[in-house]
Backbone of each chain as ProteinMPNN parsed JSONL, in Angstrom:
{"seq_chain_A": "XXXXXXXXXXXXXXXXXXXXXXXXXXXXXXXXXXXXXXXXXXXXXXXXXXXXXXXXXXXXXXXXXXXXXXXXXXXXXXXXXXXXXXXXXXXXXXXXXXXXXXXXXXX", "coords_chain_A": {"N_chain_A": [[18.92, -130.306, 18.711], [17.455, -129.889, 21.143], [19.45, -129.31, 22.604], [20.072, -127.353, 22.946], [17.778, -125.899, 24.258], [18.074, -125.441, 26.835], [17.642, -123.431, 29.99], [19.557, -120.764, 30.113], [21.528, -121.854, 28.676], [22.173, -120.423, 26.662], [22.936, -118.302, 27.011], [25.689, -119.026, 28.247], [27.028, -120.083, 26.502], [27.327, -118.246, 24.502], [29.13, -116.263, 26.222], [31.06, -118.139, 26.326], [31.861, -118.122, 23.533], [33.322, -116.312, 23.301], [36.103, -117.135, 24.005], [37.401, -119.091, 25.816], [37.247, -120.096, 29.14], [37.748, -120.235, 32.917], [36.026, -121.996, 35.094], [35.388, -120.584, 37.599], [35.485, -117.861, 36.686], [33.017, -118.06, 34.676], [30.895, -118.215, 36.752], [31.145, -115.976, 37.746], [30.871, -114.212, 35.611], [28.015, -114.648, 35.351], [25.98, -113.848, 38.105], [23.881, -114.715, 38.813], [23.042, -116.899, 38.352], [22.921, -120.892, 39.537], [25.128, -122.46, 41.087], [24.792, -125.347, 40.579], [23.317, -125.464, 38.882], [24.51, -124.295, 36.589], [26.312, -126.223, 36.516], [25.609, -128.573, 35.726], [24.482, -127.606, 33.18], [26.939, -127.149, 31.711], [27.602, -129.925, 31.602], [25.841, -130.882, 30.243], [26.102, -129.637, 27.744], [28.685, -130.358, 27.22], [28.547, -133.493, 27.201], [26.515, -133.129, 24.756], [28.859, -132.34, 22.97], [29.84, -129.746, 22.311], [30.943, -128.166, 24.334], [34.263, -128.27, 25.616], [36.7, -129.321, 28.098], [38.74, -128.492, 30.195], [41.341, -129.732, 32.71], [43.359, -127.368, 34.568], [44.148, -127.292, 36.772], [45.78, -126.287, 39.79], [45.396, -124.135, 42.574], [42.79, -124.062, 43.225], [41.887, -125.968, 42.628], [39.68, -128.711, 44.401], [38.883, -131.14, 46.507], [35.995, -131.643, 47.114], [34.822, -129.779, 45.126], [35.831, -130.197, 42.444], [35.345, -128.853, 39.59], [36.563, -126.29, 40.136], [38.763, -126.168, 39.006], [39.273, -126.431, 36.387], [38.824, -125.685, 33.117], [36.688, -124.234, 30.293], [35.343, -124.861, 27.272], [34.702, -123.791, 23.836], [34.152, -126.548, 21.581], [35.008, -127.271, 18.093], [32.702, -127.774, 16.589], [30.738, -126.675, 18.743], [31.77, -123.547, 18.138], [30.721, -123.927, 15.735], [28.412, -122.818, 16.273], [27.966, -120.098, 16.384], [27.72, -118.498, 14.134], [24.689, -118.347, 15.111], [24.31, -117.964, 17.446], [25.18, -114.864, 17.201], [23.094, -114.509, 15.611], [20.927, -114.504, 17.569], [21.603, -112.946, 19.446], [21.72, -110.523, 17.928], [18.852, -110.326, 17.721], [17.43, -110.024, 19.723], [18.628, -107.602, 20.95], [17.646, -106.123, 19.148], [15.173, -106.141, 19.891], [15.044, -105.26, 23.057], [15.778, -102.642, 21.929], [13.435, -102.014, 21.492], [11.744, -102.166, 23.34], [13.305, -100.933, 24.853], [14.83, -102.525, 27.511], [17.719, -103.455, 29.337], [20.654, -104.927, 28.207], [22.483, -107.919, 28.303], [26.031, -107.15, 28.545], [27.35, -108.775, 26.656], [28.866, -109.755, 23.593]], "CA_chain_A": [[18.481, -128.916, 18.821], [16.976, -129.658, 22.124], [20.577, -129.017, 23.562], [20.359, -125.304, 23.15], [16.862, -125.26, 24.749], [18.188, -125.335, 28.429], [17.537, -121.769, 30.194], [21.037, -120.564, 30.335], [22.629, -122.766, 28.09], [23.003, -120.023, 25.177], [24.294, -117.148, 27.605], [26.767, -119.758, 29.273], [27.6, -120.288, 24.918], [27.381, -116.611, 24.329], [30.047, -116.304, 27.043], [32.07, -119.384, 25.739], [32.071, -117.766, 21.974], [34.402, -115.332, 23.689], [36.931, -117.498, 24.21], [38.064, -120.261, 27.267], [36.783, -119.895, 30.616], [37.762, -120.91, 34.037], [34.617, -121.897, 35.625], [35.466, -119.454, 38.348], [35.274, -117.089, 35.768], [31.557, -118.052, 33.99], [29.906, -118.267, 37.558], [31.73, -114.356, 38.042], [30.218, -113.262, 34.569], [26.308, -114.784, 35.626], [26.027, -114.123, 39.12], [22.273, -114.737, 38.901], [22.954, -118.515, 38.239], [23.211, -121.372, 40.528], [26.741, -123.569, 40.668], [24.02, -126.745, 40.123], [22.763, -125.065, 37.144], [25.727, -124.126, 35.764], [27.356, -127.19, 36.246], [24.597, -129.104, 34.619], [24.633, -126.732, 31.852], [27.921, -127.58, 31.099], [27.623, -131.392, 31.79], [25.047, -131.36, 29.116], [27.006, -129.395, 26.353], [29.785, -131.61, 26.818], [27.828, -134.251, 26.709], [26.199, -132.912, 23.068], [29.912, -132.567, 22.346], [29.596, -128.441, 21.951], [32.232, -127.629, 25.174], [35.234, -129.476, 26.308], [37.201, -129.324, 29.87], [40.436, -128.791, 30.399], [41.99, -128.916, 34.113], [44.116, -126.287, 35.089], [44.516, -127.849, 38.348], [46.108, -124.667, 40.509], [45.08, -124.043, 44.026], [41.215, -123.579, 43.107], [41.259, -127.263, 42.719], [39.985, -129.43, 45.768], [37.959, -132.806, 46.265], [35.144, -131.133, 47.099], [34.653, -129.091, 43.863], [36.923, -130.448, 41.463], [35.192, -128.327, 38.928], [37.055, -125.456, 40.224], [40.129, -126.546, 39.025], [38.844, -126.646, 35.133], [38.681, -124.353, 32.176], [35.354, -124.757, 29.479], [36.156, -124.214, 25.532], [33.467, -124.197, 22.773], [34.777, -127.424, 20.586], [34.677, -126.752, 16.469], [31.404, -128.397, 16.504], [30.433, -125.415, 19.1], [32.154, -122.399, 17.458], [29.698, -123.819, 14.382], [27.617, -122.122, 16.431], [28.537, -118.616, 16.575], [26.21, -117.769, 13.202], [23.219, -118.683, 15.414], [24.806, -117.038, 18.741], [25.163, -113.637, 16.861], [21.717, -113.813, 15.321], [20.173, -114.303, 18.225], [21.974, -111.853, 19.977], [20.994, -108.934, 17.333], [17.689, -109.963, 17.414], [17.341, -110.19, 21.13], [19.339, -106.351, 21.463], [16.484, -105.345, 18.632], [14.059, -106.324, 20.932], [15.444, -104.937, 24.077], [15.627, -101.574, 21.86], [12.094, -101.586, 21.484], [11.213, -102.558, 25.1], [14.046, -99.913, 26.352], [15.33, -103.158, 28.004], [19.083, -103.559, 29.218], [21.182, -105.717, 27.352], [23.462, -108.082, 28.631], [26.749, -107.359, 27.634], [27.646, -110.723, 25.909], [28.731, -109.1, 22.26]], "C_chain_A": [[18.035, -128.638, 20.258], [17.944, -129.009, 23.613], [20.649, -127.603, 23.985], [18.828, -124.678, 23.485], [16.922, -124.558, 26.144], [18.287, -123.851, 28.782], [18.972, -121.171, 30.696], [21.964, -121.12, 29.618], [22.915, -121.321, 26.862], [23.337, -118.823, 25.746], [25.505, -117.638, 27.642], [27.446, -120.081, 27.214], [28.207, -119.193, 24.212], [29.141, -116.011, 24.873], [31.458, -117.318, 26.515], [32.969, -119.076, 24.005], [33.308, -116.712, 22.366], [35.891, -116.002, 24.108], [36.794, -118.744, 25.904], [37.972, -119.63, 28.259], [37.375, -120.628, 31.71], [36.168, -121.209, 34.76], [34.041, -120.816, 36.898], [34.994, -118.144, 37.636], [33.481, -116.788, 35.362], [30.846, -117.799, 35.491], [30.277, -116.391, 38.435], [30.622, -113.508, 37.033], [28.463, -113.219, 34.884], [25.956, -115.296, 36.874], [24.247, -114.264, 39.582], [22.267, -116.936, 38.689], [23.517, -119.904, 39.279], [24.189, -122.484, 40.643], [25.527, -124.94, 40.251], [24.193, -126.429, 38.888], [23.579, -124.898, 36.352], [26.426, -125.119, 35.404], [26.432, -128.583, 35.573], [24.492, -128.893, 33.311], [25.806, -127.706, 30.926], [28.385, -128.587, 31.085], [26.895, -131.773, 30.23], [25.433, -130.979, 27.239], [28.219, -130.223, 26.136], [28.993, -132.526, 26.081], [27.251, -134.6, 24.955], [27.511, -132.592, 22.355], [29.972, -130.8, 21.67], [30.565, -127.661, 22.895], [32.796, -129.118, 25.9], [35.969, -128.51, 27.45], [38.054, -129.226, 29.82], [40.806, -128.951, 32.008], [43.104, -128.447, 34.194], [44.798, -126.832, 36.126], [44.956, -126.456, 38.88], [45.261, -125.041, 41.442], [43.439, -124.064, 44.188], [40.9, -125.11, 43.171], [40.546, -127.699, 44.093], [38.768, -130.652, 45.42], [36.661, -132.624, 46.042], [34.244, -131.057, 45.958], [35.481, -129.288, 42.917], [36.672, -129.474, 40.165], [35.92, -126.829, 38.909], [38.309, -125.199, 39.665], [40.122, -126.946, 37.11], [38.562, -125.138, 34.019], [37.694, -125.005, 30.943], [36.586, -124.075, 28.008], [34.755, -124.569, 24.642], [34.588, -125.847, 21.789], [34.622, -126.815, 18.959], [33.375, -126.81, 16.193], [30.761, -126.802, 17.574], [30.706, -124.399, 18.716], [31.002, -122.817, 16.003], [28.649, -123.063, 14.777], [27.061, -120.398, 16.975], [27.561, -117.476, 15.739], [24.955, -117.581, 14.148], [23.164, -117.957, 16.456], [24.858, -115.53, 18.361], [23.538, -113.36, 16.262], [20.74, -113.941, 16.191], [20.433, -112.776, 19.214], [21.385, -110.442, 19.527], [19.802, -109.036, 17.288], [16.898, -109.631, 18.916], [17.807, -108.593, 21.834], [17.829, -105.607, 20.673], [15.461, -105.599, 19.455], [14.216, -105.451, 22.061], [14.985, -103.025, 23.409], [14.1, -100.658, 21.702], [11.809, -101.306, 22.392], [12.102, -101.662, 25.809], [14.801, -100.814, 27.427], [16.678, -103.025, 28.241], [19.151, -104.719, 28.52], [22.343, -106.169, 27.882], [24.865, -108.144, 27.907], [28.063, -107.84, 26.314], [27.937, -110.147, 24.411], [28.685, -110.535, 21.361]], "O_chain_A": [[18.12, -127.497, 20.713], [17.67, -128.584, 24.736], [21.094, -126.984, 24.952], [18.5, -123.521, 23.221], [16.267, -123.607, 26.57], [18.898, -123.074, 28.048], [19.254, -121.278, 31.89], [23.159, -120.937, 29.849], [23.975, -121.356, 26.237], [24.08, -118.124, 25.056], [26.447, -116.982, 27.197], [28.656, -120.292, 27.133], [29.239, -119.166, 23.543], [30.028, -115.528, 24.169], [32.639, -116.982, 26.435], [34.016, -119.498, 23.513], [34.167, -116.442, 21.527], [36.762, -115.243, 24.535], [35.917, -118.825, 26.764], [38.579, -118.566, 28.384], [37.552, -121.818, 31.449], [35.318, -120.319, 34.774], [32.908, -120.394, 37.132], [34.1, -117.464, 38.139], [32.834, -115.77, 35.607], [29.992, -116.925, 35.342], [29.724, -115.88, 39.409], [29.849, -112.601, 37.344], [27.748, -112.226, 34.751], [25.684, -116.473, 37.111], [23.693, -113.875, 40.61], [21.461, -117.827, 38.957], [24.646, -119.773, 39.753], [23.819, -123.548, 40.146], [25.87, -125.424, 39.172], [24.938, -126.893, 38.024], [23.416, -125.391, 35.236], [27.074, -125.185, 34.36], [26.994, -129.475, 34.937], [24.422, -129.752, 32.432], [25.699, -128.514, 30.004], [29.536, -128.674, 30.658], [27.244, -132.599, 29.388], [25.236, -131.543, 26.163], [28.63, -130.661, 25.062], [28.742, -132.53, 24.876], [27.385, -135.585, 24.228], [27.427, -132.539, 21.128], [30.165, -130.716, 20.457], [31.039, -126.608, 22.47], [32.364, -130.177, 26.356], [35.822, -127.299, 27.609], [38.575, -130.138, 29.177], [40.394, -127.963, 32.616], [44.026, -129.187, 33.85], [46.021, -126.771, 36.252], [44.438, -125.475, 38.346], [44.493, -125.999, 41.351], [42.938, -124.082, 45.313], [39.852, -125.52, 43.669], [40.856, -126.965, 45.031], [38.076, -130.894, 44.431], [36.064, -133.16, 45.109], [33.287, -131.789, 45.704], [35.955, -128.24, 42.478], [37.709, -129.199, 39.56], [35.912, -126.184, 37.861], [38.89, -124.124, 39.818], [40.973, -127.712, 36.658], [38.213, -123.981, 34.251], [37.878, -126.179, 30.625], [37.629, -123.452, 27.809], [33.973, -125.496, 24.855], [35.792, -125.727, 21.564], [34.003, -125.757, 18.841], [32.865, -125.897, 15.545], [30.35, -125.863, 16.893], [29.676, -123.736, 18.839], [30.552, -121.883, 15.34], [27.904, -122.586, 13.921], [26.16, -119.886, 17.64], [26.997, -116.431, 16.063], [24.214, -116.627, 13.908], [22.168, -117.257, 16.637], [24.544, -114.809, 19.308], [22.911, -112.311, 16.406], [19.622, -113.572, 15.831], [19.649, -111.88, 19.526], [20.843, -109.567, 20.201], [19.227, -108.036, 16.859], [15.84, -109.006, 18.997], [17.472, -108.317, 22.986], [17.079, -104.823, 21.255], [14.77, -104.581, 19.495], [13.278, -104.655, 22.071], [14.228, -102.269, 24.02], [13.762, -99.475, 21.746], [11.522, -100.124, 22.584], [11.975, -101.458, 27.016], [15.426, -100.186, 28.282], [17.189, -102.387, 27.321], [18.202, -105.439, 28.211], [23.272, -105.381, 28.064], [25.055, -108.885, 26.942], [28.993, -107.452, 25.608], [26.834, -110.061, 23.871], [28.574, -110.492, 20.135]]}, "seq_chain_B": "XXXXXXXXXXXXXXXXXXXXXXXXXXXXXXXXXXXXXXXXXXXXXXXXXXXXXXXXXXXXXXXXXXXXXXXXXXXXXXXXXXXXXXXXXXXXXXXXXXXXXXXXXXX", "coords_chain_B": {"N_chain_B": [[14.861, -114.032, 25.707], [14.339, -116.537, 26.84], [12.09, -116.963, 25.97], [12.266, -119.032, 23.549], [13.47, -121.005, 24.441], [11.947, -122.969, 25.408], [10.923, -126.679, 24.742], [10.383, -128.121, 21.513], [9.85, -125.535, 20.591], [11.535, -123.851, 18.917], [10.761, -125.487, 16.663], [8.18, -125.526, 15.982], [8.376, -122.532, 15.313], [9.655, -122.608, 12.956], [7.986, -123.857, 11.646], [5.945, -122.114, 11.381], [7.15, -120.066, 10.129], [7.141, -120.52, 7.656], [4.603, -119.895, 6.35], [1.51, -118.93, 7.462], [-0.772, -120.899, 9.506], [-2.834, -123.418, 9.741], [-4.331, -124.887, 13.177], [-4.593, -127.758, 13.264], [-3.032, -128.213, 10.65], [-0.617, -127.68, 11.784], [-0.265, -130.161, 13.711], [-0.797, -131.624, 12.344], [1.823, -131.468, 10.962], [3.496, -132.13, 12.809], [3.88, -134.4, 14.217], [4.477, -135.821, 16.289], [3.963, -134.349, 18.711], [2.417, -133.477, 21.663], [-1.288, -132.251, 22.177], [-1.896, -130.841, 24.414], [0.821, -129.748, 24.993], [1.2, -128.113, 22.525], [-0.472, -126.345, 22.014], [0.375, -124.898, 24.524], [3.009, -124.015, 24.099], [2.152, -122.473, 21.742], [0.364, -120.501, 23.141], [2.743, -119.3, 24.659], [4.334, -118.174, 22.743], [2.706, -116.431, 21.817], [2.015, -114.429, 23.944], [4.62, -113.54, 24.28], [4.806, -111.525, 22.17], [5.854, -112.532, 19.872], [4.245, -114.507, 18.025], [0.747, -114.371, 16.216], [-2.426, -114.811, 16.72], [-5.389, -115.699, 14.184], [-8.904, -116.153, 14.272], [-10.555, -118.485, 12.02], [-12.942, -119.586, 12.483], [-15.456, -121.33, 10.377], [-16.006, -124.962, 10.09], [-14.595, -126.411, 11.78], [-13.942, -125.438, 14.172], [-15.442, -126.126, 17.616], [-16.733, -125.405, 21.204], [-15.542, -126.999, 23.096], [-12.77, -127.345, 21.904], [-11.849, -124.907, 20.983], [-9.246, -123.503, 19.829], [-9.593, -124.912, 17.526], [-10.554, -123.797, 15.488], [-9.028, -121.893, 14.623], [-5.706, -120.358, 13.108], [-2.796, -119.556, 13.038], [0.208, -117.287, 13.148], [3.369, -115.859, 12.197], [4.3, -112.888, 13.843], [5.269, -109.322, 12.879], [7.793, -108.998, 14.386], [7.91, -111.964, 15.093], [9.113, -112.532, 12.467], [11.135, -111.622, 12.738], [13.06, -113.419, 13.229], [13.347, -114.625, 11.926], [16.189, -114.889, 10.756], [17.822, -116.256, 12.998], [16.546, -118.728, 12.84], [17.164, -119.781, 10.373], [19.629, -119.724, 11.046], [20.023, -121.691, 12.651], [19.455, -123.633, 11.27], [20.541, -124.068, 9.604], [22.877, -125.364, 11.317], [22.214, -127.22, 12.453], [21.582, -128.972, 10.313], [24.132, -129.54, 9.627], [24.828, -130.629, 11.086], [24.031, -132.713, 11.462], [24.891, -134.204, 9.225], [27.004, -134.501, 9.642], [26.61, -137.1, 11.445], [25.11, -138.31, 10.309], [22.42, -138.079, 10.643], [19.216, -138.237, 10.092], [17.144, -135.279, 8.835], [14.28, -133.084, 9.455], [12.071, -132.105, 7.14], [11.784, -129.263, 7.744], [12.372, -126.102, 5.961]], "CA_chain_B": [[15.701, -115.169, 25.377], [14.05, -117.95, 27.294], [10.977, -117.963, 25.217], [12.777, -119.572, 22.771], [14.027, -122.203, 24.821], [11.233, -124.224, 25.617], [10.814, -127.451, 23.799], [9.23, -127.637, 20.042], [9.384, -124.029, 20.223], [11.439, -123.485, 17.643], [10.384, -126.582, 15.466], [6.966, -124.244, 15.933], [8.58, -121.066, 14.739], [10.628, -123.177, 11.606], [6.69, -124.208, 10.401], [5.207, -120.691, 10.769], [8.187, -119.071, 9.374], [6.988, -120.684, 6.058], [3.269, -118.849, 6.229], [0.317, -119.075, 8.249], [-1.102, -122.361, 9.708], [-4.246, -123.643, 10.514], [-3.748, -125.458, 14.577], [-4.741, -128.612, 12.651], [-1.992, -127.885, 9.896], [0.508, -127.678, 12.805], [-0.683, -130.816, 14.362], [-0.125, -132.694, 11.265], [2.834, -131.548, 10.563], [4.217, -132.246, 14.308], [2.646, -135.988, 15.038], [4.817, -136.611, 17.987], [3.754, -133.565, 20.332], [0.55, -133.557, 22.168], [-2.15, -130.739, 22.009], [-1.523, -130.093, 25.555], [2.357, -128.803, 24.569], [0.998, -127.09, 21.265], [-1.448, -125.568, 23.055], [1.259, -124.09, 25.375], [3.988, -123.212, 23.344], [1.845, -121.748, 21.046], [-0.224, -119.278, 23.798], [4.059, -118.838, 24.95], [5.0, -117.259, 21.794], [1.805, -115.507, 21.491], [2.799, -113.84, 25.238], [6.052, -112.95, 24.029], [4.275, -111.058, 21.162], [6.311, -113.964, 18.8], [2.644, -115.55, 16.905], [-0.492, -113.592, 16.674], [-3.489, -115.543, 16.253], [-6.739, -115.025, 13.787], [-10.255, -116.969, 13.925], [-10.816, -118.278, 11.252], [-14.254, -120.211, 12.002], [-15.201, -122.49, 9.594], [-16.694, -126.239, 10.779], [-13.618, -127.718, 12.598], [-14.455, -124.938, 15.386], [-16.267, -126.073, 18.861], [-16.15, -125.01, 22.153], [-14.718, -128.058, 23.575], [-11.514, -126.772, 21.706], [-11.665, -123.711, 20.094], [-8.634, -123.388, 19.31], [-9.69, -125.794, 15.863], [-10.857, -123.352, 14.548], [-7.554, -120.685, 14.679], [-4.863, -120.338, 12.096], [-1.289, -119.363, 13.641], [1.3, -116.479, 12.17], [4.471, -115.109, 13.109], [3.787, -111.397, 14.211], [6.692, -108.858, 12.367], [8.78, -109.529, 16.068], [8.46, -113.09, 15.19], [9.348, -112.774, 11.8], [12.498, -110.755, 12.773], [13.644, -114.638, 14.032], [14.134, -115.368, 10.507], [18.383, -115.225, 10.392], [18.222, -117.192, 13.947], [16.26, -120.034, 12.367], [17.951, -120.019, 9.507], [21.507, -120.429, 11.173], [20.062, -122.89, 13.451], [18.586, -124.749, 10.823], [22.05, -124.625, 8.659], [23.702, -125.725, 11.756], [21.451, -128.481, 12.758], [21.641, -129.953, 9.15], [25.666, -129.515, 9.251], [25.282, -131.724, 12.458], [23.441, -134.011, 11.143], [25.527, -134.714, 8.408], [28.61, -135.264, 10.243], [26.271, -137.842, 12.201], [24.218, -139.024, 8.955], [21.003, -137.835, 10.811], [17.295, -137.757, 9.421], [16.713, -133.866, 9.097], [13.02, -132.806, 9.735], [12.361, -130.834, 6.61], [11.209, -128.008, 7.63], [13.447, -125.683, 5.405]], "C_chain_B": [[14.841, -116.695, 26.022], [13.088, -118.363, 26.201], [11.298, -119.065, 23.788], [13.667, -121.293, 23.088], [13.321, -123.326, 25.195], [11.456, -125.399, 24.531], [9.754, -127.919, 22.56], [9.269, -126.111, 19.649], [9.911, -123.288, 19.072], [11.328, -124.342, 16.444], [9.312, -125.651, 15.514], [7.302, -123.205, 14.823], [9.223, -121.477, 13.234], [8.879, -123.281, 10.681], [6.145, -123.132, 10.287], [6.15, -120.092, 10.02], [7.682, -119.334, 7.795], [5.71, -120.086, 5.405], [2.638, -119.265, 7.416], [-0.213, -120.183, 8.492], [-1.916, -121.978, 10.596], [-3.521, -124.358, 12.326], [-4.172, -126.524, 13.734], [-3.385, -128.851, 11.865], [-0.811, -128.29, 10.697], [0.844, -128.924, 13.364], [0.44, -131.922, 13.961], [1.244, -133.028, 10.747], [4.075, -131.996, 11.895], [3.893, -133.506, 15.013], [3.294, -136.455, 15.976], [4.514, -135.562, 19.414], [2.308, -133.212, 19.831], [0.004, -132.095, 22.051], [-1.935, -130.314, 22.738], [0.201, -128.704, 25.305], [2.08, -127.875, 23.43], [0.611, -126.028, 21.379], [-0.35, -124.399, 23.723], [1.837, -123.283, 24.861], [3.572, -122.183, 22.634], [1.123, -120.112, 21.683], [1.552, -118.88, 24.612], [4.014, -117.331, 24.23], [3.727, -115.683, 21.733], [1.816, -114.34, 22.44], [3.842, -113.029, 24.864], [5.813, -112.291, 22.981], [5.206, -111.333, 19.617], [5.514, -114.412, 17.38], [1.589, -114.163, 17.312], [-1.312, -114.873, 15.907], [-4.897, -115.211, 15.504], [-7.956, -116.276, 13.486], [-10.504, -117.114, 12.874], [-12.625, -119.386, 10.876], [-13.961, -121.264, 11.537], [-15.46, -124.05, 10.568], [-15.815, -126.872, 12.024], [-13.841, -126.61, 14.11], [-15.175, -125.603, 16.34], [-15.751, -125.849, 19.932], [-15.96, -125.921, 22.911], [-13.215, -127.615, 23.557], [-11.324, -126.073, 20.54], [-10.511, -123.073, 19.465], [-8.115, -123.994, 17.535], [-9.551, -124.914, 15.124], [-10.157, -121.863, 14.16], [-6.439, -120.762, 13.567], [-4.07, -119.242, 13.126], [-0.403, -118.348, 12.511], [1.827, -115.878, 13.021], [4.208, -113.147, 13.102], [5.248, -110.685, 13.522], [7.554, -109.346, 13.286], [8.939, -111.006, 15.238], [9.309, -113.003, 13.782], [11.23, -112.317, 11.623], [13.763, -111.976, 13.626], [14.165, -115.411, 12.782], [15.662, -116.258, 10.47], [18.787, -116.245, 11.545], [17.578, -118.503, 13.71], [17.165, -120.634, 11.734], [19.317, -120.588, 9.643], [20.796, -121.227, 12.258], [19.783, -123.971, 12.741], [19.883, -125.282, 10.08], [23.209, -125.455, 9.522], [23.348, -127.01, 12.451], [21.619, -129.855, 11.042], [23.222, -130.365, 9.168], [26.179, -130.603, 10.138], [24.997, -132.843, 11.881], [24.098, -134.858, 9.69], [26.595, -135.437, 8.861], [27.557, -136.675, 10.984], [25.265, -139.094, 11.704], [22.425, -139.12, 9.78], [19.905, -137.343, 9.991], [17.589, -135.905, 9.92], [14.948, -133.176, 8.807], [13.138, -131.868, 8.719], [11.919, -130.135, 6.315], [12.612, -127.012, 7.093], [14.133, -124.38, 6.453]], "O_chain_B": [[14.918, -117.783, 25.45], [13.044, -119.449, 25.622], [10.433, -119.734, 23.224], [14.159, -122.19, 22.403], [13.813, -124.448, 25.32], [12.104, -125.142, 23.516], [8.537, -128.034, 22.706], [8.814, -125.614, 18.619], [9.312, -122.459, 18.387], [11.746, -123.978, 15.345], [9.651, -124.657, 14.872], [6.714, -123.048, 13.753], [9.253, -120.589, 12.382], [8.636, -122.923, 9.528], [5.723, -122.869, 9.161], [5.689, -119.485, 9.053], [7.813, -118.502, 6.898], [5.656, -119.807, 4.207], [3.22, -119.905, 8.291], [-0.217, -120.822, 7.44], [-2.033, -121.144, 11.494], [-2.316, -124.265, 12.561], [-4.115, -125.838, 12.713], [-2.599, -129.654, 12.368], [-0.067, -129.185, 10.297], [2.037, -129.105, 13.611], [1.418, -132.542, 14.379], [1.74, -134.072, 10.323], [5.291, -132.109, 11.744], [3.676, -133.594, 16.222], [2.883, -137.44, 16.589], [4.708, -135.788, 20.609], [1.595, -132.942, 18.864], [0.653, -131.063, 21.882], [-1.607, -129.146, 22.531], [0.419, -127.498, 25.421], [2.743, -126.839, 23.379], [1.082, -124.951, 21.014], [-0.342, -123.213, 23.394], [1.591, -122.078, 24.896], [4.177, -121.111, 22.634], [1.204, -119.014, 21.133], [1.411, -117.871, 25.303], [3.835, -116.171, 24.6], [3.9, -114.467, 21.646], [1.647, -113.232, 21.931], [3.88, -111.837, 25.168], [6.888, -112.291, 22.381], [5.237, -110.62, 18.615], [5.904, -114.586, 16.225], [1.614, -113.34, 18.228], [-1.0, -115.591, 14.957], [-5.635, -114.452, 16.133], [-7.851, -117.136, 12.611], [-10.782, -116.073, 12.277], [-13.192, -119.73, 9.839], [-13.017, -122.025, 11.748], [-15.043, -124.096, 11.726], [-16.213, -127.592, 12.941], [-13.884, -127.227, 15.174], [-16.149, -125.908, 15.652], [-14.531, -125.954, 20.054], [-16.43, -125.504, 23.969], [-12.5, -127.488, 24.551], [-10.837, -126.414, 19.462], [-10.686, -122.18, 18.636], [-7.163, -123.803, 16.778], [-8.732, -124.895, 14.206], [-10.696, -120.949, 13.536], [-6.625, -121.877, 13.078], [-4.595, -118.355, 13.799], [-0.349, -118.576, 11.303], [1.425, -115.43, 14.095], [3.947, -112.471, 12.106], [6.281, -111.352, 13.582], [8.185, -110.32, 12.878], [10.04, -111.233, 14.737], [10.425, -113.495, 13.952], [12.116, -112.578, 10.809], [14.782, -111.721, 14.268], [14.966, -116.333, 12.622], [16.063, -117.408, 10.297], [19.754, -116.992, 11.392], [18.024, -119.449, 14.36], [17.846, -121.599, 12.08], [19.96, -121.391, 8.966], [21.711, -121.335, 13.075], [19.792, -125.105, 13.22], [20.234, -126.455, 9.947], [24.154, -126.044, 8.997], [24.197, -127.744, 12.957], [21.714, -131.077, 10.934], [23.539, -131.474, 8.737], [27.233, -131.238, 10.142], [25.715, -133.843, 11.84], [23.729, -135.963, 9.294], [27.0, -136.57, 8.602], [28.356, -137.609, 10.908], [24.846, -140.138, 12.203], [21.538, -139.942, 9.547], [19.785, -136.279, 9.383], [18.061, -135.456, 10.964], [14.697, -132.828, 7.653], [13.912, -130.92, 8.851], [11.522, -129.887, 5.177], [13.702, -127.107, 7.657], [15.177, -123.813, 6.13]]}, "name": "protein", "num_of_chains": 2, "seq": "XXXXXXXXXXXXXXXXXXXXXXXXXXXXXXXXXXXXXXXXXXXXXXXXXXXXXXXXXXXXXXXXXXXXXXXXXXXXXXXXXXXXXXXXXXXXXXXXXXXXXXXXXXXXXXXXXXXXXXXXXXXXXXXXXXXXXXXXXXXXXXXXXXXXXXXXXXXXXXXXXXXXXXXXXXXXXXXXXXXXXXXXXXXXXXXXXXXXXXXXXXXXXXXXXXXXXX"}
């Protein structure tokens, strides 16, 4: 459970429930987040076995950043978590509607 | 969204969700995290207007650590965390099956 405490880990899931990402992509959608963090993030959901990697390879690759050159996926085991990703979401928008808050918009 | 991400925080919100608890109650039911973290999490949620707290006196009170003598409840807001327990809790058990893990059972 402690996997889905990390601060960003259940946008960067949120985001993922939408389908397969380039990582180019996720660090486009949450430009408030820092390539470390991100790439930690998604070291550690692998890791818990919740997103898998693909490489793409294509020109984005390089030695450097090899991560550039990769596409994220929720696994089955992650899409199990889609119930939990939507009820946080509506409860998190009911909130926002109280508070007048924006809402990021992650459906 | 973050307040939810600390750690224990929602093992916290799984034991109030079931009624009202003494800080003792909580303790007992949590014997691997320290008062210091209980302490925290619990003035978190209470921040995030999550828990409300009511005195309830009574002997185990002193001002050493006044918080003895408190009893813990989810505020409507918190209670509106229900459906995101719930599918975390169905999806934490679903894990733990595939993995034949102990499930903490808080329902």
């Amino acid at each position: 459970m402690d996997v889905l405490g990390g601060r960003w880990t259940v946008v960067i899931l949120a985001h993922l429930k939408e389908g397969v990402h380039r990582y180019g992509e996720l660090r486009r959608r949450m430009p408030d987040i820092t390539e470390k963090m991100l790439t930690q993030r998604l070291r550690e959901l692998e890791r818990a076995g919740l997103v898998e990697r693909t490489p793409h390879g294509g020109a984005a690759a390089d030695d450097a950043r090899p991560w550039l050159g990769v596409s994220y996926d929720l696994t089955d085991e992650g899409r199990g978590l889609k119930p939990v990703l939507q009820a946080l979401y509506d409860w998190g928008a009911a909130r926002a509607d109280r508070y007048a808050l924006p809402v990021d918009p992650v459906s």
